[in-house]
C-alpha positions in Angstrom: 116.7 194.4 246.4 115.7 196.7 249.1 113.2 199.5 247.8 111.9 201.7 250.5 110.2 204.1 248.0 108.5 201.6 246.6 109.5 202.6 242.7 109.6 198.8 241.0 106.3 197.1 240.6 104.5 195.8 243.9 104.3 192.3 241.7 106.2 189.5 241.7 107.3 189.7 237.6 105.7 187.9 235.0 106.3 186.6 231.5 105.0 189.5 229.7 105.5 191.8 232.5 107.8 194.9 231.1 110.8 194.7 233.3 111.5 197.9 235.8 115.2 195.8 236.7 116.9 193.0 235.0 119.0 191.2 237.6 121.4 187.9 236.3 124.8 187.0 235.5 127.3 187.1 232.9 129.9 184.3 232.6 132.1 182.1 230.4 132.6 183.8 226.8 129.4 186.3 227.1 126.7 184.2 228.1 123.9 185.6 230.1 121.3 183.9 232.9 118.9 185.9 234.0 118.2 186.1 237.8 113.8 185.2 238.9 112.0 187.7 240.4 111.0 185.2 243.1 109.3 187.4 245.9 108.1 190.9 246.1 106.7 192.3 249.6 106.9 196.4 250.9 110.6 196.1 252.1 111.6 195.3 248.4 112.3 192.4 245.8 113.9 189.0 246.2 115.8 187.6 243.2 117.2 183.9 242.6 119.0 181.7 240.2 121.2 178.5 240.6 124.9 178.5 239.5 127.5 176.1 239.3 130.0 176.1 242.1 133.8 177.4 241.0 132.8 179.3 238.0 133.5 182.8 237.7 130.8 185.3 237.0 129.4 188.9 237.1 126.5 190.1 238.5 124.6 192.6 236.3 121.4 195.0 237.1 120.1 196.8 234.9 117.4 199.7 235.1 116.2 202.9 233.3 113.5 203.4 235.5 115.5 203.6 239.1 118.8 204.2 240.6 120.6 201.7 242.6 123.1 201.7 245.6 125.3 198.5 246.4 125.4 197.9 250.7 127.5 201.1 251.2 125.7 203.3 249.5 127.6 203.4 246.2 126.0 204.0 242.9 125.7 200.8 240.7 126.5 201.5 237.4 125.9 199.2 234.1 125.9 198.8 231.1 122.4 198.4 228.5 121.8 195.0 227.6 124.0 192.9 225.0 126.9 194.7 226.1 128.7 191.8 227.8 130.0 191.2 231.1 130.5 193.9 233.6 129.2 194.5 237.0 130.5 192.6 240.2 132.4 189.1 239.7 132.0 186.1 242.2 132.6 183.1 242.3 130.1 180.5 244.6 131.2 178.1 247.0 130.6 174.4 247.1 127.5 174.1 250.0 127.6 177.8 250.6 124.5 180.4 249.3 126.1 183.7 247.8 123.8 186.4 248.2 124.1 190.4 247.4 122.0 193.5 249.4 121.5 196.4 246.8 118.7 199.3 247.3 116.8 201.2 244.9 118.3 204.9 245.7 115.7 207.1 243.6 113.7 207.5 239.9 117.0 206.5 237.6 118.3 210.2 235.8 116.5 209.8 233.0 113.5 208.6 234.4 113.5 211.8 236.8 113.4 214.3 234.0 
């Protein structure tokens, strides 16, 4: 997660830190993984989490704080939590790492007013 204005938390996330983004993945009938904050320096965030090869999934973020752009500069839109699957679906390949660029456009709408 690239964040050039810096707008989520300089700090890698805790287990009572109030999330700023929820990052993870939807998959099978409605279960949910969530993604680990696993770095944090000025360029932005890194998440992770392990999947099973040849499983479909969706990738989900979530924020009311800040705005976010996939790689080409489109909004990424989603929906509030316990609302099921949306977002982008994948699937992983045997030996390969998947991995997904997105950047923190601005102060989310809401968060702006």
């Amino acid at each position: 997660m690239n964040d050039p204005m810096q707008l989520l938390p300089q700090a890698v996330d805790g287990i009572w830190t109030p999330r700023k983004l929820v990052v993870g993945v939807w998959y099978g009938g409605g279960a949910y993984q969530g993604a680990a904050n696993t770095s944090v320096d000025s360029a932005g965030r890194n998440y992770q989490l392990t999947i099973p090869a040849g499983t479909p999934f969706s990738l989900w973020l979530f924020s009311r704080d800040v705005a976010l752009a996939d790689s080409t500069g489109t909004t990424v839109t989603s929906s509030p939590a316990g609302a099921g699957p949306g977002g982008i679906r994948f699937q992983a390949t045997p030996g390969q790492d998947q991995s997904f660029t997105f950047t923190v456009s601005g102060p989310a709408a809401s968060a702006a007013q």
